[in-house]
C-alpha positions in Angstrom: 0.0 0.0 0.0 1.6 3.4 -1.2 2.1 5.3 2.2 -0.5 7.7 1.6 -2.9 9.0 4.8 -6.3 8.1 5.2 -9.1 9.6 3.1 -10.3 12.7 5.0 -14.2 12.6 3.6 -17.2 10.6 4.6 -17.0 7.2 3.3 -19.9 5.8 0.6 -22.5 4.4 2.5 -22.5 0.8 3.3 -24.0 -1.1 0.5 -25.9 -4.3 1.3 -24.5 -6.3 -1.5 -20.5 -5.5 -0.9 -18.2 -5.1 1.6 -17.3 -0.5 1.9 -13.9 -1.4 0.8 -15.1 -3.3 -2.2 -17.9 -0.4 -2.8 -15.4 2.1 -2.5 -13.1 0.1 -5.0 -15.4 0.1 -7.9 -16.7 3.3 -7.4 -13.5 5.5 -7.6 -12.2 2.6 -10.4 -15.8 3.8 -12.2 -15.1 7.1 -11.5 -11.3 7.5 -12.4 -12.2 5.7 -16.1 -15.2 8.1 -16.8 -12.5 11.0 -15.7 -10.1 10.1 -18.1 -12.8 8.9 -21.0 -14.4 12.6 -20.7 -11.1 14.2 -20.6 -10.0 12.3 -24.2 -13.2 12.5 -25.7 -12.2 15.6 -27.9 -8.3 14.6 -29.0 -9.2 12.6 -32.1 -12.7 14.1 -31.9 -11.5 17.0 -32.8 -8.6 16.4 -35.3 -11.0 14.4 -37.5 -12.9 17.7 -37.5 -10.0 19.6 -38.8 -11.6 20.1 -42.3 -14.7 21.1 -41.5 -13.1 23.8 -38.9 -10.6 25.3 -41.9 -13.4 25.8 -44.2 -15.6 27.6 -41.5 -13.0 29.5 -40.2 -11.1 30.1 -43.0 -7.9 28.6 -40.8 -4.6 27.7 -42.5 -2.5 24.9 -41.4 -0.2 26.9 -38.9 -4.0 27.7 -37.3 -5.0 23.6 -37.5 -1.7 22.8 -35.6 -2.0 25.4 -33.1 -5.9 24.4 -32.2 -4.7 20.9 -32.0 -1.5 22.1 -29.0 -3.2 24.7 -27.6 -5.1 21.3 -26.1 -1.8 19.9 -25.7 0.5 22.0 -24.5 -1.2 23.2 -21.2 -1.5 19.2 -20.7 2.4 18.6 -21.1 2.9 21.4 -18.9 1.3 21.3 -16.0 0.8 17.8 -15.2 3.4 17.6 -13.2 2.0 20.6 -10.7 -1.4 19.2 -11.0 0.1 16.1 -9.7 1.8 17.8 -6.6 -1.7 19.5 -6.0 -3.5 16.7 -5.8 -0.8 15.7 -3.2 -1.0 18.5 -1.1 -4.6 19.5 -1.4 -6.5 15.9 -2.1 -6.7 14.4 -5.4 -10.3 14.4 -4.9 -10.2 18.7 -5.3 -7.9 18.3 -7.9 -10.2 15.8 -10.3 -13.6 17.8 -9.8 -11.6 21.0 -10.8 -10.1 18.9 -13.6 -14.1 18.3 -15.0 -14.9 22.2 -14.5 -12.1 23.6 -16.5 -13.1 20.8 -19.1 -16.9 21.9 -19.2 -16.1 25.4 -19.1 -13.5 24.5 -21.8 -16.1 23.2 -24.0 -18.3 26.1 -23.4 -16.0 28.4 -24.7 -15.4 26.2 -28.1 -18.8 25.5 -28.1 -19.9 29.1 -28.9 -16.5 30.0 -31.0 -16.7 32.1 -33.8 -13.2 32.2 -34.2 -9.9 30.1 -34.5 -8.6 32.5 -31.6 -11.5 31.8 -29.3 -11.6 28.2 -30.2 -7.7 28.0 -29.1 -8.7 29.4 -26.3 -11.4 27.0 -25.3 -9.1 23.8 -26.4 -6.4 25.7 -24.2 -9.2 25.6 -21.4 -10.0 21.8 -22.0 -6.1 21.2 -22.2 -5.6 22.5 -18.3 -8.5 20.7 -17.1 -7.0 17.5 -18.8 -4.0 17.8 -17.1 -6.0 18.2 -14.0 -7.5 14.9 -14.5 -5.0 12.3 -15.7 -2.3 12.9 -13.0 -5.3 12.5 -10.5 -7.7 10.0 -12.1 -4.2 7.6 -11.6 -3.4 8.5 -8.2 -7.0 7.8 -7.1 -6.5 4.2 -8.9 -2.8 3.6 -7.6 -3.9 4.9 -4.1 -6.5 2.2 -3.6 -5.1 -0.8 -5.4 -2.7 -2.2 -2.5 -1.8 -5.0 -4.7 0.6 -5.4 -7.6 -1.9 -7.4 -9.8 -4.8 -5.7 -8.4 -3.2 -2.6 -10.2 -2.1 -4.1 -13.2 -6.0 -4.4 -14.4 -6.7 -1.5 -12.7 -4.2 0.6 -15.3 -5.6 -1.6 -18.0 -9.3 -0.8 -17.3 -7.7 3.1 -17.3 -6.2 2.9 -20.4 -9.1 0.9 -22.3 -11.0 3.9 -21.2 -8.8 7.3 -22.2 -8.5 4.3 -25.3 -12.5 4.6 -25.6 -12.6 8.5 -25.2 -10.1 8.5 -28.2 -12.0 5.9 -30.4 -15.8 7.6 -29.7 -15.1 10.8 -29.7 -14.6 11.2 -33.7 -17.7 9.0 -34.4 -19.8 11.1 -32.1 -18.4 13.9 -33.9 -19.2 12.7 -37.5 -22.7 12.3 -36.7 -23.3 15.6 -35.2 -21.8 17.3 -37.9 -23.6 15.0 -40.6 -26.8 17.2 -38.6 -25.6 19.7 -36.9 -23.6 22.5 -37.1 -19.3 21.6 -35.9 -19.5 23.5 -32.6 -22.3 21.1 -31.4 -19.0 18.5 -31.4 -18.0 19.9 -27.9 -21.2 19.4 -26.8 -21.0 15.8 -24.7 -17.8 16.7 -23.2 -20.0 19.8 -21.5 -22.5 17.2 -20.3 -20.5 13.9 -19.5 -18.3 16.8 -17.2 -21.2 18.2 -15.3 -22.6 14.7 -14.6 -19.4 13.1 -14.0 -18.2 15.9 -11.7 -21.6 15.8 -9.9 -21.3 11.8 -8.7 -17.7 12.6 -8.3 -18.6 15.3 -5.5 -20.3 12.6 -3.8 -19.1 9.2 -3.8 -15.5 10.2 -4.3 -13.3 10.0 -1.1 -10.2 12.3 -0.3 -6.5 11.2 0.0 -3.2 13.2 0.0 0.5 12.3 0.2 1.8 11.1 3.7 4.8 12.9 3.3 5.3 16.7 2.8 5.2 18.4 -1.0 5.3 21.5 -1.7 5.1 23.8 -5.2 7.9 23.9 -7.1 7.0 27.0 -8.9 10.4 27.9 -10.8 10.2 24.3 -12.3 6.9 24.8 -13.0 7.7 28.4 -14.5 10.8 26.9 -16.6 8.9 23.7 -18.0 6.1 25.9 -19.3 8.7 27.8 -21.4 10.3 25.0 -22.6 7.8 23.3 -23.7 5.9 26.1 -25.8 9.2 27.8 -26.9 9.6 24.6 -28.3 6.3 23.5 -30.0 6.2 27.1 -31.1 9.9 27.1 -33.1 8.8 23.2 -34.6 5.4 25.0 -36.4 6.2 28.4 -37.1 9.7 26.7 -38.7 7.4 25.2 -41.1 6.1 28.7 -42.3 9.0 31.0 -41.5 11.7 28.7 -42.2 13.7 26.9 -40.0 17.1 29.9 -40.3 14.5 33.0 -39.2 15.5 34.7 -36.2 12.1 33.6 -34.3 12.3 30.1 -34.7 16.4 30.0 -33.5 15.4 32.1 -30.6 12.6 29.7 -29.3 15.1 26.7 -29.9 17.7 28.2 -27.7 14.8 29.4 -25.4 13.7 25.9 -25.4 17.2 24.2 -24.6 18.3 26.7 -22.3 14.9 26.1 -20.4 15.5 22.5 -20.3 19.1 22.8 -18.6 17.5 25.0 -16.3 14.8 23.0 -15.5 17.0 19.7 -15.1 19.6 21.9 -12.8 16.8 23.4 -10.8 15.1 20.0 -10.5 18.1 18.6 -8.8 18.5 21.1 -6.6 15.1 21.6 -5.3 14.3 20.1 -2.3 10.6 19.8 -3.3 11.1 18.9 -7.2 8.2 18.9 -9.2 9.9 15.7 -11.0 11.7 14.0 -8.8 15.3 13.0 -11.2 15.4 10.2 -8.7 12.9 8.6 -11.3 15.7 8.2 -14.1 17.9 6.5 -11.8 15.7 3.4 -13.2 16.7 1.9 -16.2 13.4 0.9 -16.7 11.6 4.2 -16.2 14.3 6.1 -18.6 13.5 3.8 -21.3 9.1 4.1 -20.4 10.3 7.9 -21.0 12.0 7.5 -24.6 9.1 5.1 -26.0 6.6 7.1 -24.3 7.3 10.2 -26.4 8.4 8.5 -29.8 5.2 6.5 -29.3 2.9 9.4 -28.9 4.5 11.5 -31.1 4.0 9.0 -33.9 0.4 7.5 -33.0 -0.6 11.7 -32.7 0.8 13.0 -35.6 -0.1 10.3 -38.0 -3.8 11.0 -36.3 -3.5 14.2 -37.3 -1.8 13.6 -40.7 -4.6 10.9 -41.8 -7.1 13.3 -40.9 -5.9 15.9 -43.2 -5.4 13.3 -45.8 -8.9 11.9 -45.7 -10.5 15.1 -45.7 -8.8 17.1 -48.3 -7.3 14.4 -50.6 -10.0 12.1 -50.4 -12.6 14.5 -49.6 -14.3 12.2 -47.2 -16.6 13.5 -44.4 -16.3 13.6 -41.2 -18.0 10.7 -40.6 -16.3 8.6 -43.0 -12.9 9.9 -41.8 -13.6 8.9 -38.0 -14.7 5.5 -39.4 -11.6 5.1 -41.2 -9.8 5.7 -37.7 -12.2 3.9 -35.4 -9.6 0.9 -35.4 -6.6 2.9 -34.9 -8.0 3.5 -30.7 -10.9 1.1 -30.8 -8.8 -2.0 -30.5 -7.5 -0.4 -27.3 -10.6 -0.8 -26.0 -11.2 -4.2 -27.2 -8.5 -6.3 -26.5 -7.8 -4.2 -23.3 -8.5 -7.1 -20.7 -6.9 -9.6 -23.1 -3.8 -7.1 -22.9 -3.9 -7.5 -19.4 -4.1 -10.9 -18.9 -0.8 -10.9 -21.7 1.3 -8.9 -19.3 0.3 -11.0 -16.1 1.2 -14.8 -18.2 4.3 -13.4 -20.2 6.1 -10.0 -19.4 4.8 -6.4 -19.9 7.9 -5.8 -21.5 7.3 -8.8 -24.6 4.0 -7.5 -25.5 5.3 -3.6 -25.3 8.0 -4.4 -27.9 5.5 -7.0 -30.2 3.1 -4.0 -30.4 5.7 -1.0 -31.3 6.9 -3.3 -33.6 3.3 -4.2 -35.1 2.9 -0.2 -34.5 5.6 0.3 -36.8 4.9 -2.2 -39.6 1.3 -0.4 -39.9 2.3 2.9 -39.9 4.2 1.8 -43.4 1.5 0.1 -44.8 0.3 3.7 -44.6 2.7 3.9 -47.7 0.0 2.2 -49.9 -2.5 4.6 -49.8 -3.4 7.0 -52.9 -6.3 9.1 -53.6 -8.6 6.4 -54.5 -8.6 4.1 -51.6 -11.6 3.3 -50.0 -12.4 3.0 -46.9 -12.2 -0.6 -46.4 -8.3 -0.6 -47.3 -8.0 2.2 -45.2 -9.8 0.8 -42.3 -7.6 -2.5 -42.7 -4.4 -0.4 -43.0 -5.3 1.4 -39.6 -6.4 -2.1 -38.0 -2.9 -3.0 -38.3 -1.8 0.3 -36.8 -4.7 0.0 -34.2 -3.7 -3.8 -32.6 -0.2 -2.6 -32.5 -0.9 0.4 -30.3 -3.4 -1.5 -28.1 -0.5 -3.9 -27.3 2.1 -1.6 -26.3 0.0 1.5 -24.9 -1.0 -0.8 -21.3 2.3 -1.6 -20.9 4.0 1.2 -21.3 2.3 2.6 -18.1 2.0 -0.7 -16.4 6.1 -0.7 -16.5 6.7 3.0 -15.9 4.5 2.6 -12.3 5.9 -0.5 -11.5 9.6 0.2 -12.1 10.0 1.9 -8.7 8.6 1.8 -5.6 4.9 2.2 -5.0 5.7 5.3 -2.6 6.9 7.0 -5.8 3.3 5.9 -7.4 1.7 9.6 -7.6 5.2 11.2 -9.2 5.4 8.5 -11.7 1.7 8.5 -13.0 2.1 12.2 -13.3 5.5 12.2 -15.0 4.6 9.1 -16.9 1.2 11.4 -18.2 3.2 14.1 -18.8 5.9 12.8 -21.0 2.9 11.1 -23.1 1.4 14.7 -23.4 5.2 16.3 -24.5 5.1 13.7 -27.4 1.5 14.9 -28.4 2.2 17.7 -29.0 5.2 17.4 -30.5 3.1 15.0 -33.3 1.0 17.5 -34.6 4.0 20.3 -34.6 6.3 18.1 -36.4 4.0 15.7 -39.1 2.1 19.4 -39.8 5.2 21.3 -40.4 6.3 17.9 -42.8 3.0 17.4 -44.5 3.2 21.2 -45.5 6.9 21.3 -46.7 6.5 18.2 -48.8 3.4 18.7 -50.2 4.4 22.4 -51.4 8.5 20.7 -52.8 6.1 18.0 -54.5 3.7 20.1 -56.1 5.7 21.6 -59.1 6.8 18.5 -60.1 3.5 16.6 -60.2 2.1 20.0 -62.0 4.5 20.2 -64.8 3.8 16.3 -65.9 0.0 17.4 -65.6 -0.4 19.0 -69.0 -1.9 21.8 -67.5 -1.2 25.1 -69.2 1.4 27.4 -67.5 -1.6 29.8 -66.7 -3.6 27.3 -64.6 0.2 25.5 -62.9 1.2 29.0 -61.5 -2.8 29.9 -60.9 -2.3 26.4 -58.3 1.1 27.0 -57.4 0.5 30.4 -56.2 -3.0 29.7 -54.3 -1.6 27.0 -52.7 1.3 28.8 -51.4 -0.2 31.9 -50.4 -3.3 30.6 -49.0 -1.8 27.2 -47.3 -2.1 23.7 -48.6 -6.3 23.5 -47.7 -6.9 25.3 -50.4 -5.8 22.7 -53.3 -8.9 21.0 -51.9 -11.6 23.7 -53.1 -9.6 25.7 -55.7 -11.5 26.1 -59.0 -9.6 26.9 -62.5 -11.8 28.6 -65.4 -12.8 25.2 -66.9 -14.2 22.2 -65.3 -11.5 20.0 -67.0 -8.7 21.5 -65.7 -10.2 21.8 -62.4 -10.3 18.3 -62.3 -6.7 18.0 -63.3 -5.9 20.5 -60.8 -7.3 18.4 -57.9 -5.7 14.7 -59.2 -2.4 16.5 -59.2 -3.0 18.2 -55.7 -4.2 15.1 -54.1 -0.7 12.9 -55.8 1.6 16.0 -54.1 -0.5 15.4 -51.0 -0.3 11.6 -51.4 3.9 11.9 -51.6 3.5 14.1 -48.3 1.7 11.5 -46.2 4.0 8.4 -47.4 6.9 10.5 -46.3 5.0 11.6 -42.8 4.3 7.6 -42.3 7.9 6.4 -43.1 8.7 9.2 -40.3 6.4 7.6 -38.1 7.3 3.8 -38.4 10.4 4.5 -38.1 9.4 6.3 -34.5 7.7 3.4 -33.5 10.7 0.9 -35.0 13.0 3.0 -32.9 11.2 2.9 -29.8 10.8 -0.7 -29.7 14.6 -1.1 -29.8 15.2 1.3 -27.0 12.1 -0.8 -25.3 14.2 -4.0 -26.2 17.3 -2.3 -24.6 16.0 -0.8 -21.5 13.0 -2.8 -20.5 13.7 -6.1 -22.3 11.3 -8.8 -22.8 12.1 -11.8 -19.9 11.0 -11.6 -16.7 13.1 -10.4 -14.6 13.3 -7.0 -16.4 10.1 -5.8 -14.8 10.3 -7.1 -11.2 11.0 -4.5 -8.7 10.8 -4.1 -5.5 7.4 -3.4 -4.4 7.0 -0.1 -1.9 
């Protein structure tokens, strides 16, 4: 048992058909799933939207990439903090203020008029997820006493943040097959209120037994380096990589790091503890957590993109087309489990990055004319892979030190998968752009387009951003037509490139899995508390 103090609240009332303890259990195991569902219901939800949004708002793709981190970002950033609060002032506090910024979060998007306003909202959302995760695991880790007990309790966790991620763009393809897009943040608005509601009363209390405090100039320092460097990754993309903005954020960035890391070690209250990377083990949960997510991410949103302006799918067909990529999360999340218990965590983690990575390839066979079948089978691939090595990858970072250590490694361990996250979007944006724009004069001049209409593309395409090859129109209906075919093969070259990017993240992480972790037994037995 993590040497945490008593709850401080009321208890649930006794029920007549289980023990308290055993009511109390599934309660807060309900509880901390619906948490994390609500809190992942608009990541994919909204990136699958992503079309719909440019052409109502007119948004390039710097815009796209910033509505997709401004949800990130505040997540990456103040995990950590929200971690340490829920230490010092009960996780409890921390998750029902975690469901009010999300709520309020979707109000704000819900009425947005704007691609300022709707940042704003995700930015909202964002801090309330980061509420959430770091205390939706502590509540979990806090009441599990037992190793195994745990282990399923992580798996149910993750099959549910799985389930937010894999409902969340089908819900949002039906509402806006009838509705207008803002209705999309709609259910997280009402899943919050409700959730937060039973949370206020069959929720109990608990803090840290020992003594945390803020560590504010960590805090302060891993804020900047995280936006200084999501910022200098997508405004490199439009500004180029040599303009004095972008080199100033990426010394920003590394100079904030070696702050950070120096402040870290000398704090006597560190917001993450460097004792954490003394373990092999955890180090290596760290590398594969952020290659992971910052492949599974940014081919999310690269697809999107792909489906919607090459393929001109709707929103409904796109989310389709990705239900398999989270879904099998969700369904072969207790058979995950029970994989980890009769082999090693560490064998099925390094199986599914390396399935991971041999679907993100077949990715390579799309064009402009595949359907949704082969694109849902392609995914599928992608999709088993990730459900294999996504339980794991927490179950080993929370078991790889001692259970006292349990609320500093589920909020490390959330933040680090939030760094990659947003990393995805920054980086597979800033490549899809680039190599669709180096790949369009070529594909143009073998066309037979006249050089009126091939500069007419060229120059819309680069002033405007690459969205608008989608809906351009050139004076005849013919060349129009030849216009599109041409902008969906440069688009097409872009994505194979983006998914040889992103197998090779997922190849590389299972070898740094294979070296770190490994895959017999003994790799993943620690000491327990």
């Amino acid at each position: 048992m993590p040497a945490i103090t008593s709850p401080t609240s009321a208890q649930p009332p006794q029920s007549s058909q289980l023990p308290a303890a055993s009511w109390h259990l599934v309660a807060t195991t309900v509880l901390a799933c619906l948490g994390v569902f609500v809190s992942y219901l608009p990541v994919v939800g909204v990136s699958v939207t992503l079309p719909v949004i440019q052409q109502a708002l007119s948004a390039s793709t710097t815009s796209l990439q910033w509505i997709t981190d401004l949800f990130i970002m505040p997540s990456a950033a103040l995990l950590l903090t929200c971690g340490v609060l829920g230490d010092i002032f009960g996780r409890k506090k921390v998750y029902l203020a975690g469901l009010a910024l999300v709520v309020t979060g979707g109000l704000v998007c819900l009425t947005a008029n704007s691609v300022v306003q709707l940042c704003v909202g995700q930015a909202l959302t964002g801090v309330g997820t980061a509420a959430l995760m770091p205390s939706t695991l502590s509540l979990l880790t806090h009441i599990c006493a037992e190793r195994r007990q745990r282990t399923r309790a992580i798996a149910l966790w993750t099959a549910s943040l799985g389930l937010g991620l894999t409902l969340g763009p089908l819900v949002n393809g039906l509402i806006v097959a009838h509705a207008s897009w803002r209705w999309i943040f709609l259910p997280c608005v009402v899943l919050g209120a409700l959730i937060g509601v039973a949370g206020a009363f069959l929720l109990a209390d608990s803090r840290a037994g020992r003594e945390r405090q803020l560590d504010v100039p960590g805090q302060l320092l891993a804020i900047v380096a995280i936006a200084a460097l999501v910022y200098a990754v997508i405004e490199g993309g439009v500004t180029g990589w040599g303009s004095a903005e972008v080199v100033v954020a990426f010394v920003v960035a590394v100079l904030a790091l070696a702050a950070f890391v120096v402040t870290e070690l000398r704090s006597a209250h560190p917001m993450l503890d460097m004792r954490l990377f003394s373990s092999l083990a955890f180090s290596g949960t760290a590398a594969v957590m952020c290659l992971t997510l910052f492949a599974q991410v940014g081919l999310v949103f690269t697809l999107s993109e792909y489906f919607g302006l090459a393929q001109h799918a709707s929103t409904l067909d796109i989310a389709v087309r990705l239900v398999a990529l989270n879904g099998f999360t969700v369904v072969l999340g207790p058979l995950v489990g029970r994989l980890m218990i009769r082999t090693t965590p560490g064998l099925v983690l390094v199986v599914g990055l390396v399935v991971s990575g041999v679907g993100a390839l077949l990715v390579t066979t799309f064009d402009p004319s595949s359907g949704i079948a082969v694109s849902a089978a392609v995914i599928g691939v992608l999709g088993i892979g990730i459900a294999l090595a996504t339980a794991p990858i927490t179950t080993i970072a929370m078991n790889s030190l001692p259970s006292r250590l349990a609320p500093t490694v589920g909020a490390a361990n959330s933040a680090l998968r939030q760094i990659g996250s947003a990393l995805g979007p920054a980086a597979f944006g800033v490549l899809l752009t680039n190599r669709t724009l180096s790949a369009l004069p070529g594909h143009l001049a073998a066309s037979g387009l006249h050089t009126a209409d091939r500069n007419r593309v060229l120059g819309v395409v680069a002033d405007t951003g690459i969205q608008a090859g989608a809906v351009l129109r050139l004076p005849t209906g013919r060349a129009t037509a030849q216009a599109h075919a041409v902008y969906g093969a440069s688009f097409t070259d872009a994505l194979h490139i983006c998914a040889i990017v992103g197998g090779a993240g997922m190849f590389a992480a299972a070898a740094i899995a294979l070296v770190t972790i490994g895959v017999r037994r003994s790799a993943h037995n620690t000491a327990a508390g």
